[in-house]
C-alpha positions in Angstrom: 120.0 102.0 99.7 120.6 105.3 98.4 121.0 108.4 100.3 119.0 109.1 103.3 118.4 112.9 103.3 118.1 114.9 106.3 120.0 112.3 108.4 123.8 112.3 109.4 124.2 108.7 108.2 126.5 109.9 105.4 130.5 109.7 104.9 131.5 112.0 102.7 134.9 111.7 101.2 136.7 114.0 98.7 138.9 112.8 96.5 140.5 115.1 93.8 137.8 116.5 92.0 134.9 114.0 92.3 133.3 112.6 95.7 133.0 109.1 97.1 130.0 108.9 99.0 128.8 106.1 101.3 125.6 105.4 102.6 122.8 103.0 103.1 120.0 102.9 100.4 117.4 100.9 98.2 115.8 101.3 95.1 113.4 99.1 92.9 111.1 98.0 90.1 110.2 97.4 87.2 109.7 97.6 82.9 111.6 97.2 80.2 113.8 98.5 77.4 113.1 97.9 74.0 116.1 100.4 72.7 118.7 99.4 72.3 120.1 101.1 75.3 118.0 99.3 77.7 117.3 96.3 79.3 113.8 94.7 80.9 110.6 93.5 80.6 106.7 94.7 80.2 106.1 98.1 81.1 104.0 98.5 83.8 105.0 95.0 85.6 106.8 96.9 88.5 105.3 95.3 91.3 106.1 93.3 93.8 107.9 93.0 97.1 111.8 94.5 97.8 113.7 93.6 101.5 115.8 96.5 102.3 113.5 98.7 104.7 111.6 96.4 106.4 114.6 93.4 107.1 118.3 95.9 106.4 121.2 93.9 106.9 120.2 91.3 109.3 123.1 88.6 109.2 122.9 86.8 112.2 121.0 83.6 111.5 121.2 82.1 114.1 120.0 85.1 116.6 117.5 85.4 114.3 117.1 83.0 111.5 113.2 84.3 110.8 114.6 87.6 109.9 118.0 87.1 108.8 119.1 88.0 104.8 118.7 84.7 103.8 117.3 82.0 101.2 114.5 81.3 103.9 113.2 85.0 104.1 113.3 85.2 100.1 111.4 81.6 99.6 109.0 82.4 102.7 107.9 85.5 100.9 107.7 84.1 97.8 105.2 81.4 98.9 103.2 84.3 100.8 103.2 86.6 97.8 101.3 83.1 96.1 99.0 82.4 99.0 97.9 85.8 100.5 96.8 86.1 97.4 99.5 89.2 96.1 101.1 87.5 92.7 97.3 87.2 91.7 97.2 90.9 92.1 99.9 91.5 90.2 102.8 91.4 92.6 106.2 89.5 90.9 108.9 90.3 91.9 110.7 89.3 94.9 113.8 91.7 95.1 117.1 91.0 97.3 118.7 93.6 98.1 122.1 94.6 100.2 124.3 92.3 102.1 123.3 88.8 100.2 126.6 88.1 98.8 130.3 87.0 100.5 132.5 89.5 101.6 134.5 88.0 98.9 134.5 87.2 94.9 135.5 83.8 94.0 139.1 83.0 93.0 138.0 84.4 89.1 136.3 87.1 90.7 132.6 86.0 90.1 130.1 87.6 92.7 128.9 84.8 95.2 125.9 84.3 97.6 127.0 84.0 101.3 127.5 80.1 101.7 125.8 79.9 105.4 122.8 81.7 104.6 122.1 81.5 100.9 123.3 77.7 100.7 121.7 76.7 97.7 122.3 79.8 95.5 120.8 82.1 93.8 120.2 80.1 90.7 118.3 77.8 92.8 116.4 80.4 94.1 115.5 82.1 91.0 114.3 78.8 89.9 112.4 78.8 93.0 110.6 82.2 92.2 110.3 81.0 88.5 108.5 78.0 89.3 106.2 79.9 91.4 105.3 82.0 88.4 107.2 85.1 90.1 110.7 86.6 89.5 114.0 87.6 90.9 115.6 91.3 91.6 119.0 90.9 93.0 121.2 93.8 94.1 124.5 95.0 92.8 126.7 98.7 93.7 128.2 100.1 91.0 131.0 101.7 93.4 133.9 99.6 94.8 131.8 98.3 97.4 127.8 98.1 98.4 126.2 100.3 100.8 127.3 97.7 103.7 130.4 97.1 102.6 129.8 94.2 100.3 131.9 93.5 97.0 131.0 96.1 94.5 131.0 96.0 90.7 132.7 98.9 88.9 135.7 96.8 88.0 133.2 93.8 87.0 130.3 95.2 85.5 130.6 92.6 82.0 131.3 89.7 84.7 128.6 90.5 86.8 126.0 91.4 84.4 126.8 88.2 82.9 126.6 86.0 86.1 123.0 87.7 86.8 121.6 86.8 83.5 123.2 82.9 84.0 121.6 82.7 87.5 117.8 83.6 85.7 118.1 86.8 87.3 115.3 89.2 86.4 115.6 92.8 88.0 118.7 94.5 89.0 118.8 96.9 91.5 122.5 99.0 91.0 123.1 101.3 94.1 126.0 103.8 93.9 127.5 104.0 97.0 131.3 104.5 97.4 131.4 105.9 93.4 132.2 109.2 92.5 128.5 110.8 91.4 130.4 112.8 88.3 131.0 109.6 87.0 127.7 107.9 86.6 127.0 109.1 84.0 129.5 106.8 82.3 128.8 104.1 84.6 125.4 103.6 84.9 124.7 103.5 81.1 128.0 101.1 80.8 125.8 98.6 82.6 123.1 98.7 80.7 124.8 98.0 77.6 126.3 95.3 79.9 123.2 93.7 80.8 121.8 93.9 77.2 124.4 92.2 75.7 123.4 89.6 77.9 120.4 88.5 76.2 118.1 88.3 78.9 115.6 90.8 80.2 116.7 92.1 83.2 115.0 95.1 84.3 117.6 98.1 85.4 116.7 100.1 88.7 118.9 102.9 88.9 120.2 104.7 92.0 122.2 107.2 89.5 120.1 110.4 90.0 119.4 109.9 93.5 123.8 110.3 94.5 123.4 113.5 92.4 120.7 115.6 93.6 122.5 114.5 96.7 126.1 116.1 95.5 124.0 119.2 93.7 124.6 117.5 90.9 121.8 118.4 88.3 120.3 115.1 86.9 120.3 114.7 82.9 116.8 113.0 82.9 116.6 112.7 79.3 119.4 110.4 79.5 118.6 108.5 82.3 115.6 107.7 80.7 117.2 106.3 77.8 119.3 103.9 80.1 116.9 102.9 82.8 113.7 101.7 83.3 113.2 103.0 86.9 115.5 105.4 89.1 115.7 106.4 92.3 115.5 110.6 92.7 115.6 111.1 96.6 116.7 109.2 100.2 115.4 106.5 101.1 111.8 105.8 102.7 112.2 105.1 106.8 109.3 103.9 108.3 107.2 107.3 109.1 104.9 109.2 107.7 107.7 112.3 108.1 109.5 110.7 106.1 106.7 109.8 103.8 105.9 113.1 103.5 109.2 114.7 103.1 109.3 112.6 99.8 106.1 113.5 98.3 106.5 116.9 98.9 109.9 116.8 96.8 108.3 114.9 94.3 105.0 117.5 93.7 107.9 120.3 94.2 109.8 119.2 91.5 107.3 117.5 89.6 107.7 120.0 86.5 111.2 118.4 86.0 110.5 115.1 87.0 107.3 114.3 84.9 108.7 114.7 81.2 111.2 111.6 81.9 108.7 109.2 83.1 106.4 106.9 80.9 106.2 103.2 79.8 109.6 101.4 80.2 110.6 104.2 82.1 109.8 105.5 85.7 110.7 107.6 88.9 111.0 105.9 91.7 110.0 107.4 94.9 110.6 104.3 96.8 109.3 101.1 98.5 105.6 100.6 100.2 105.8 100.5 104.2 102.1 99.6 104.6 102.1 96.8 106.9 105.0 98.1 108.8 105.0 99.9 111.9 105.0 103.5 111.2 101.7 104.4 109.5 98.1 105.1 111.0 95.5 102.8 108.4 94.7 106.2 107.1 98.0 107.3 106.7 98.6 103.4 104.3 95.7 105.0 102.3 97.2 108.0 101.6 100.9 106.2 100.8 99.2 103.4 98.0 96.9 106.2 96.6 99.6 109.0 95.8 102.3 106.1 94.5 99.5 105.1 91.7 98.9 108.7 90.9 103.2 109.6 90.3 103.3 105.8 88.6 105.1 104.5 90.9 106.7 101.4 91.6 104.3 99.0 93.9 107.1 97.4 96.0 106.1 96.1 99.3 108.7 95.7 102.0 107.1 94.3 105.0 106.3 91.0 106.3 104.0 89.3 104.6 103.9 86.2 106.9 102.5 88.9 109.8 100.5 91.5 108.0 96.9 92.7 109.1 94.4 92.5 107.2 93.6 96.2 106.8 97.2 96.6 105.2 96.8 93.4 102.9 93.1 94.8 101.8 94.9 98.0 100.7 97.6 96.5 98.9 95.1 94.1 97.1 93.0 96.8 96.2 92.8 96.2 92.3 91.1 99.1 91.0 94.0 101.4 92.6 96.8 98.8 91.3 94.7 99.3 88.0 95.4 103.2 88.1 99.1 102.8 88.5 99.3 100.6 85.7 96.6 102.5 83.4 98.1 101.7 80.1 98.6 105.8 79.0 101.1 105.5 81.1 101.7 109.1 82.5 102.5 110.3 85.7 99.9 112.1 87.7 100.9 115.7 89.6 100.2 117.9 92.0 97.3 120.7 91.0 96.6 122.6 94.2 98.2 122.7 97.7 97.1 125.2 100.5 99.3 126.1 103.5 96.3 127.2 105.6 93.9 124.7 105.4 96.9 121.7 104.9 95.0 120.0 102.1 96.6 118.7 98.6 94.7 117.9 95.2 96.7 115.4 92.9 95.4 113.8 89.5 96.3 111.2 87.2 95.2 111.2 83.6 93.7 107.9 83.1 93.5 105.4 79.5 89.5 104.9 79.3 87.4 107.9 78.2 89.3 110.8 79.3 88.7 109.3 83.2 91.3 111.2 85.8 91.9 109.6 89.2 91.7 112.1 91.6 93.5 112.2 95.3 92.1 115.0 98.1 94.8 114.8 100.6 94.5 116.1 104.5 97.6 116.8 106.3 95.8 118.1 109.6 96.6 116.1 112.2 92.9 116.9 114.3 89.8 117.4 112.2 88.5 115.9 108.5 88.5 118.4 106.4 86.3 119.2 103.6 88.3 119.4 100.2 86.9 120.4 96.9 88.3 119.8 93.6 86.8 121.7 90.4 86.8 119.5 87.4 88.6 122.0 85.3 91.4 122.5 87.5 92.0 118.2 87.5 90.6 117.8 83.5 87.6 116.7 83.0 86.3 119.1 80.4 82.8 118.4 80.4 80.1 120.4 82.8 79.7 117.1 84.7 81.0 113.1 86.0 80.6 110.2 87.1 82.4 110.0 90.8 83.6 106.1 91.5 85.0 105.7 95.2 88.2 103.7 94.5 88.7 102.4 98.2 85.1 102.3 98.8 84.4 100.0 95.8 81.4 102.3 95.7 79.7 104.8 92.7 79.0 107.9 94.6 76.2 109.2 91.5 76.7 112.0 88.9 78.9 115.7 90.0 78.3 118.6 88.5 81.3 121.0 87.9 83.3 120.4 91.0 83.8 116.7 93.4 83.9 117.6 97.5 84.7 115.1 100.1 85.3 115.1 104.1 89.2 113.8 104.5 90.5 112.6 107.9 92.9 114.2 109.4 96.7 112.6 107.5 94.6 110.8 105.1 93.1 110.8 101.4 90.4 110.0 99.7 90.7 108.7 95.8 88.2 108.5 93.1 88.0 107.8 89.5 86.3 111.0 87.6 84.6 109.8 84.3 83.1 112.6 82.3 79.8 112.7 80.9 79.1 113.6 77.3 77.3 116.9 76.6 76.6 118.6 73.3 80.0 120.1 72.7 81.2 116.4 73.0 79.4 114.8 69.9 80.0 116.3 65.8 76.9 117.0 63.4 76.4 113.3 62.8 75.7 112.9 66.7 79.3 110.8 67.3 81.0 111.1 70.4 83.9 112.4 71.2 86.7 112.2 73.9 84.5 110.7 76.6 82.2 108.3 76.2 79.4 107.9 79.3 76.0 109.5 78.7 75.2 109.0 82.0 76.3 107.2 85.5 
């Protein structure tokens, strides 16, 4: 968990000239550091499926052993990720988050797994994930204590590191609650070198700029980015589509500052998927998968996938939009228009293959469609005309000339893929082409 903005879930504590700050949070995914400063694995494998929105800290197995934080929910989701068909998607990891652990370190202070509900371990169930062909995130705090009161790790951080890498832990999620924020930027990269020194590739999720913003506390991006492979900039996702659009508004108001950190190995994080939840219209799951593979997101589910519909599972097994989150140029998309009067957004995402762009016309009205137009300069494609591909459609919609304009229901988006057509400023005297590479659709 990380800080849940506009809520009054927060204790804030001042101590000398730093802050201890407690709250619930999450945060999640994926890559991997080849410097020597981080640690992790293939860029772009940052999907999967994380606990904390949809399940909290449910402890009481035996009120409710279905949905407790348990070995059970972990292994249950693991074997639905396999057979609804997710992992073939691209969905790996399976990500514990708060309240897994005892309420106490072991006699040489070693982290351990509550005995009742995790009674086999959590190398056991990393094996179980392994075997599987998936893999394991586990949670840490780098404070004194987690989020929910859990052993923390800032007086363990070589033990624990250690411990995660000898369980075949593969993701680490470090929160920051009850830590001073000024100190972070210490702390956070002290882990790293922690978890490097390991020798195993653990991918870092980091919860470090997400306690700052929060304290006024200007982020040094530049450095998180040589430290992490994924952070954490805002409060965590609740299951609404307020909430859902209280984040992407701070992520297209701020995108200016946050684009320049992100690219492969190392990604914003504007939190975990609640499609299949209970909050979101269909359109409104749409609109949540389409802007997270524009911004490069993360893809981590939280929901249950033993009891999802299959309108939600179709949209998080849509391939062609998992394939624009992880298009290999690895750049974030943006923001490029947003109007107050009509409520209507345009964002765009470079893409890898012949100067494509995916394109997402947004409607925030909550009575009509709306018609949305996007010009093809203002989203760049530089040619006079494109191919228009409907990504949720599955469907070619034909050639555009200039400009692509489509009817969006009311909270919802439609996405397309934009590849430009060559014209005669696109080829050199020998007839070559250039930049794109489609003569026609």
């Amino acid at each position: 968990m990380s800080p849940i903005f506009g809520t009054n879930f927060f204790n804030v504590t001042a101590r000398g000239a730093g802050y201890t700050v407690t709250w619930p949070e999450c945060s999640r995914r994926f890559t991997f550091v080849t410097t020597e400063d981080r640690n992790g694995e293939d860029p772009g494998d940052e999907v999967g499926w994380m606990s904390w929105e949809r399940f909290r800290c449910v402890t009481d197995c035996d009120k409710d052993p279905r949905n407790c934080i348990s070995e059970r929910l972990y292994m249950e989701m693991a074997d639905a990720m396999v057979y609804g068909g997710y992992s073939g998607a691209g969905y790996q990891y399976v990500c514990i988050d708060d309240c897994w652990t005892a309420m106490n370190r072991t006699k040489d202070g070693h982290l351990q797994a509550d005995p009742k509900r995790f009674p086999s371990g959590i190398k056991r169930l990393a094996d179980y994930m392994h075997a599987r062909g998936l893999k394991l995130g586990i949670y840490a705090d780098y404070g004194t204590k987690t989020c929910a009161g859990y052993p923390g790790s800032i007086k363990h951080i070589k033990k624990d590191a250690q411990t995660f890498a000898d369980w075949g832990v593969d993701y680490l999620k470090l929160d920051g609650c009850y830590a001073n924020s000024k100190q972070m930027d210490k702390g956070y990269p002290k882990f790293a070198r922690a978890l490097n020194k390991t020798g195993r590739p653990i991918v870092y999720s980091c919860s470090w700029p997400a306690y700052q913003v929060y304290m006024n506390i200007t982020p040094n991006y530049k450095k998180i980015a040589k430290h992490c492979n994924l952070w954490r900039n805002y409060g965590d996702i609740q299951d609404s589509f307020q909430s859902l659009v209280d984040i992407f508004n701070w992520y297209g108001d701020l995108q200016d500052d946050l684009i320049p950190a992100a690219g492969k190995g190392h990604w914003n994080d504007p939190d975990m998927l609640i499609i299949g939840n209970f909050g979101l219209s269909y359109e409104q799951s749409k609109l949540q998968f389409a802007l997270w593979a524009i911004m490069a997101s993360p893809l981590l589910m939280s929901n249950d996938l033993r009891d999802i519909d299959s309108r939600s599972r179709d949209i998080l097994l849509n391939t062609e939009i998992i394939a624009v989150n992880q298009d290999k140029l690895g750049k974030q998309g943006k923001r490029v228009a947003k109007s107050n009067v009509s409520f209507t957004e345009i964002w765009t995402r470079p893409l890898s293959d012949c100067d494509s762009v995916a394109l997402v016309l947004l409607s925030l009205r909550s009575d009509l469609p709306s018609n949305v137009e996007a010009s093809f300069s203002d989203v760049g494609i530089s040619t006079k005309r494109a191919c228009v591909r409907d990504l949720f459609a599955h469907q070619q919609l034909g050639m555009y000339k200039k400009s692509f304009t489509a009817k969006v229901n009311p909270s919802g988006v439609v996405m397309v893929k934009l590849t430009p057509i060559c014209d005669d400023k696109h080829t050199d005297k020998k007839g070559s082409r250039k930049r794109c590479c489609v003569t026609s659709c």
